[in-house]
C-alpha positions in Angstrom: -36.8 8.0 168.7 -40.0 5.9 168.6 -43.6 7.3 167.7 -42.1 8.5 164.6 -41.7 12.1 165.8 -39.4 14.5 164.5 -36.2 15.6 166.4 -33.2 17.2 164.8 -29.9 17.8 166.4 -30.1 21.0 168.6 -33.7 21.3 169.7 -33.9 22.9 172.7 -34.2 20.6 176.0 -36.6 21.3 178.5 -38.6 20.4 181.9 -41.8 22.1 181.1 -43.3 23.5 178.6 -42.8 27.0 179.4 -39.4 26.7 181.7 -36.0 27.7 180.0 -34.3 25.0 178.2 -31.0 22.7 180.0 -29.9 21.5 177.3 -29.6 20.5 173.9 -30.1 17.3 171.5 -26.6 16.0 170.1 -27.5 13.1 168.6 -31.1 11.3 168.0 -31.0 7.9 167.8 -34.1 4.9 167.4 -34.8 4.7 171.2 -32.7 7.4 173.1 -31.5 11.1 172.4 -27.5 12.4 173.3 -28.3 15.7 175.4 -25.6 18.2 176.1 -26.7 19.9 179.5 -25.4 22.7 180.1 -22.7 22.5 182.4 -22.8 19.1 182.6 -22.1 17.5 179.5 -23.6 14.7 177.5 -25.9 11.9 178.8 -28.3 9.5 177.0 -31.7 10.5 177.2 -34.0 7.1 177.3 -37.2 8.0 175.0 -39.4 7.1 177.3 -38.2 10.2 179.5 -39.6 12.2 176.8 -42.9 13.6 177.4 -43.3 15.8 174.5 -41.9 16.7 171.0 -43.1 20.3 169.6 -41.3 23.4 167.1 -38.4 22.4 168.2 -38.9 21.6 172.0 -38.4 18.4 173.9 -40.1 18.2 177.3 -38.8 15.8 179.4 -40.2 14.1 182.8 -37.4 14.5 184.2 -38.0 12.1 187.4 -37.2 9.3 185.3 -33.7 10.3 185.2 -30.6 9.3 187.5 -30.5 11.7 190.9 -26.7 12.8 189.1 -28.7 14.1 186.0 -31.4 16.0 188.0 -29.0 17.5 190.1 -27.3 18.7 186.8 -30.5 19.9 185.4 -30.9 21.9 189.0 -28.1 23.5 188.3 -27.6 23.6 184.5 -27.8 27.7 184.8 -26.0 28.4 188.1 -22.8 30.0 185.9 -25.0 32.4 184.4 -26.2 34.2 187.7 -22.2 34.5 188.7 
């Protein structure tokens, strides 16, 4: 990742601040993250998607992701409430 911020494999992935998390970092590379969402899978996360980096938390603006991904996000907790 660029700015020199600190992520570590599984931080917790997130849209806001305070919402629960999607997903999880699986790999952290110079420019882009590999995030496991939940349910989902994995999908390169470009760093500039990433709003935020704090105790363990990435934020992510989620608009700048493919419709495929935000529909996955939508929906990364839907086999919990079954």
């Amino acid at each position: 990742m660029s700015k020199n911020v600190q992520v570590q494999i599984g931080d917790e992935v997130m849209a806001h601040k305070d919402s629960q998390k999607f997903g999880a970092v699986r790999e952290v590379h110079p420019h882009e993250l590999i995030i496991d969402i939940e349910g989902f899978g994995d999908i390169r996360l470009p760093a500039g998607a990433v709003l935020a980096v704090h105790d363990g938390k990435i934020v992510v603006d989620v608009r700048k992701l493919p419709d495929q991904v935000q529909n996955a996000i939508r929906h990364a907790h839907d086999l919990e409430t079954q």
